[in-house]
N, C-alpha and C positions, 0 to 999 in steps of 0.2 A: 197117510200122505207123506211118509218119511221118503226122501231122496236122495241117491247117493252123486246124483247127477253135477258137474259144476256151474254153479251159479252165474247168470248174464251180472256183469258189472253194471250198476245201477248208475244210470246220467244223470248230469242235472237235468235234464229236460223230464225226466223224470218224477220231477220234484216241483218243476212249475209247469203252473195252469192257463198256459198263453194260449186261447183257443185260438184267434186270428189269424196267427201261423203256422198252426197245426197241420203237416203233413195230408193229412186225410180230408184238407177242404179242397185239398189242388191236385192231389195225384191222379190222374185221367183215370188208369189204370182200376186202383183201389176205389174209384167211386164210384166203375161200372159194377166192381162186385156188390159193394155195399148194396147199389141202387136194386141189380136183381133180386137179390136176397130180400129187399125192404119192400117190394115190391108186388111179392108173395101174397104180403097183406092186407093188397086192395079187395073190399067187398069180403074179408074172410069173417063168416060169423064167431062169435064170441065161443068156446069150447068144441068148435067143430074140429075133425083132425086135418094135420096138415104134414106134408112130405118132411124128411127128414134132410139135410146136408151135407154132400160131399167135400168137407173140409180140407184142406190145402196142408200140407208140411207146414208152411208158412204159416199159417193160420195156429196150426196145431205147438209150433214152434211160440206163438207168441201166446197160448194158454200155459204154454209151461215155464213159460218166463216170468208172468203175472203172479201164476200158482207160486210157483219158488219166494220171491218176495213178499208176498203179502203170507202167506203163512206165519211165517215168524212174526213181520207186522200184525196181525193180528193178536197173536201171544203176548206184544207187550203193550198193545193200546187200544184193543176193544173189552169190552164190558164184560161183565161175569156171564149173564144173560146172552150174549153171544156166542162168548165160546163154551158155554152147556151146550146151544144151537149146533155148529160147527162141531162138536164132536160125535153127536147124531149123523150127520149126513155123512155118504159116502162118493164125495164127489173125486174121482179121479185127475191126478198129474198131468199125467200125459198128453192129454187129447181133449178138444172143445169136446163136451159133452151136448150129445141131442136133447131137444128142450124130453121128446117120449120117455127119457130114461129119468131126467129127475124129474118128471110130473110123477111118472112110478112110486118114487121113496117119499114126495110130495103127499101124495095122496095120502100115501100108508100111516101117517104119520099125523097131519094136519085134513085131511079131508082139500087142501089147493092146486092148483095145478097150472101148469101154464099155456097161456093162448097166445095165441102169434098177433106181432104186431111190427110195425116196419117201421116207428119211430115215434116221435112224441105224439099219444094218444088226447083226444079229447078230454077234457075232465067227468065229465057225463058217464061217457063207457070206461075210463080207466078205473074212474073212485067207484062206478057203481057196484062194474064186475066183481069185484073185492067181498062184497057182501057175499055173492052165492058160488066163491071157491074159484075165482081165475085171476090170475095176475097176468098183465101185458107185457109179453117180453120176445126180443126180436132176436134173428139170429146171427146177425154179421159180426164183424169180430174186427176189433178198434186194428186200427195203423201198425203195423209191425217197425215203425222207424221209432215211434215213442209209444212204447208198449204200456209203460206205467199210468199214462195220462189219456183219458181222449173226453172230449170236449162235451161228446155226446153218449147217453147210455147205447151200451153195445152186450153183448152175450157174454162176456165178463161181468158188468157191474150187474144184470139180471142173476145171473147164478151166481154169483161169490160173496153177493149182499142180499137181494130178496131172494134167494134159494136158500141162504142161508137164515134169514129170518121163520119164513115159511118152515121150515123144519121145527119151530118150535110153535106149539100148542099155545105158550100162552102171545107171545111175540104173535103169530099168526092172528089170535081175535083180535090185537089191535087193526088188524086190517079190516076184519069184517065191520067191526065197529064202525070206523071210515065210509065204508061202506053203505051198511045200512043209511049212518047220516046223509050222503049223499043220495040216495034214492028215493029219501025224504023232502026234497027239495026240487025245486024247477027252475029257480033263475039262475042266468050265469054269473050272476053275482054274488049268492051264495057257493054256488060251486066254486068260483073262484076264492074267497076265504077261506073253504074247509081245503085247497088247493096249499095254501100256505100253511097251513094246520100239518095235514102230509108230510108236505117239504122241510117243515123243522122239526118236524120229530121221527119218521119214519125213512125218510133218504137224508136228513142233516145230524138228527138229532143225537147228542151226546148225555151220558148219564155219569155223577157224580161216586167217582170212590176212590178210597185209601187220599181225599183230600184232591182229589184235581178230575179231570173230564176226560173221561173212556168214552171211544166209539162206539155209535152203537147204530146210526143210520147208514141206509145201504147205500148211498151214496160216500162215503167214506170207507165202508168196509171193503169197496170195490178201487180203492184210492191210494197209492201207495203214497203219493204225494201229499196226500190231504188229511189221514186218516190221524196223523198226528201235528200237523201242520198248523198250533193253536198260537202262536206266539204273534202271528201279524193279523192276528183277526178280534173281532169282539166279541168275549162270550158273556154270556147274560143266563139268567137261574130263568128257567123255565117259566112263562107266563104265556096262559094259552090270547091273553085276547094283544098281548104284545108280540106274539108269535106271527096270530092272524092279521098284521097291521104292518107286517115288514117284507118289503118287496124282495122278490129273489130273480136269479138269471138261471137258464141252466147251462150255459155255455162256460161257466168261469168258477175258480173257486168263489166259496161266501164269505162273506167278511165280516157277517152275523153269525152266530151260532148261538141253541139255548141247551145249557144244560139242564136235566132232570135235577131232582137231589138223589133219588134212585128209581132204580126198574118202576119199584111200588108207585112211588108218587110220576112216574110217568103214568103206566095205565089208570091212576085216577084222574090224574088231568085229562087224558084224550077223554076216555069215559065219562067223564063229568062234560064236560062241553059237548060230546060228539049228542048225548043224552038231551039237552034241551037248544041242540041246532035245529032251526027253522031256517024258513026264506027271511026275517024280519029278525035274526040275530045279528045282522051287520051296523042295523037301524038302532035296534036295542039297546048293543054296547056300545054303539058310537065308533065302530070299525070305519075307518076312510076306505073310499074306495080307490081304489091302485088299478095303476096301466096294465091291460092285459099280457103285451107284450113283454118274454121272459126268453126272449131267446138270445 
């Protein structure tokens, strides 16, 4: 991924997470593409195929501006366990990559792959698919006015964060783990806590080393902004049922984060809880139930 290319000067906008006036809720323009694109994935079954995208300069211009920064971001603020990940995969500079080509290295690798989906999925079909090899991920490609930042997941944070987890074997059974748990279950109350289980450990979640908190969820690895952004937030050690107990958004940075103490004691905590999650674990430990609404 070495480039000789010069780098876009990094904004502050960059750097904060003001979804409200994010470019890409108002520009007429950019939300008839998004909406096409997003749109692909009404009624699309879960692993079925689906057309590929005729990407824009523009578009292609603003993967390469993402790729350029977070690279090196990566090298000095995500986990050991990631970038073993990240250097397995072969994901290109240049150009948005088609979901067909890294389902290819996906597969090869991890047995995952990815299936189309045009925005925030249900928790039902997002956690379940997990168990039997698909992750939901769409194709449109965040705002080129604030490239660093977008409010909502787009074909950057699916590939640059869960492409880059899925590349790893062990990193990937924590999905399927997720997973099965969830296809164990029927109410949406359940779903909804192993929803927050997810969100702080596998798109938030940070793990402990050399004495301070490495990235390691794909919601940060996809974040230039955010990825080391720990100073105005509160991090907490890892506690799965205080985890399960604390509400998130997805539109804004979080102002919770937990860290692991490492990779290890990550995969025992999900594994330990994902193992005796029922419908009647919310009851059990005395989890509160929390507003649906996260957006």
């Amino acid at each position: 991924m070495t480039t000789m290319r010069k780098r876009t000067p990094i904004s502050a906008e960059g750097r904060l997470g003001r979804a409200n006036d994010h470019p890409g809720r108002y520009d007429p323009e950019y939300r008839r593409r998004r909406d096409t694109l997003a749109a692909r994935a009404e009624n699309h079954p879960v692993g079925a195929p689906y057309a590929d995208v005729a990407y824009t300069e523009d578009e292609d211009r603003t993967w390469r501006t993402v790729h350029d920064a977070l690279a090196p971001a990566h090298r000095a603020h995500a986990c050991r366990a990631v970038l073993e990940a990240g250097a397995d995969t072969d994901v290109g500079a240049e150009r948005v990559p088609q979901h067909a080509e890294v389902s290819v290295g996906l597969r090869a690798r991890t047995g995952f792959a990815l299936t189309l989906a045009g925005g925030v999925v249900s928790n039902e079909r997002f956690l379940g698919s997990m168990e039997h090899g698909y992750f939901h991920a769409v194709q449109f490609v965040r705002h080129p006015a604030v490239p660093l930042y977008t409010p909502e997941p787009d074909v950057l944070h699916d590939v640059f964060g869960h492409g880059m987890h899925l590349s790893s074997p062990r990193i990937a059974e924590l999905y399927r783990v997720i997973g099965r748990a969830a296809n164990r279950v029927r109410t949406p109350e359940a779903l909804d806590t192993l929803s927050r289980v997810y969100w702080y450990t596998l798109e938030f979640g940070l793990v402990t080393e050399s004495g301070g908190p490495k990235a390691f969820g794909a919601g940060l690895l996809s974040s230039y902004g955010e990825i080391a952004a720990h100073e105005g937030r509160e991090v907490r050690e890892l506690d799965m049922c205080d985890a399960a107990s604390t509400q998130y958004r997805i539109s804004s940075y979080q102002p919770v984060l937990f860290a692991a103490r490492s990779f290890s004691h990550l995969e025992d905590a999900i594994g330990a809880f994902c193992a005796e999650f029922d419908d009647d674990t919310g009851n059990r430990l005395g989890l509160p139930a929390l507003p649906r609404d996260r957006g």
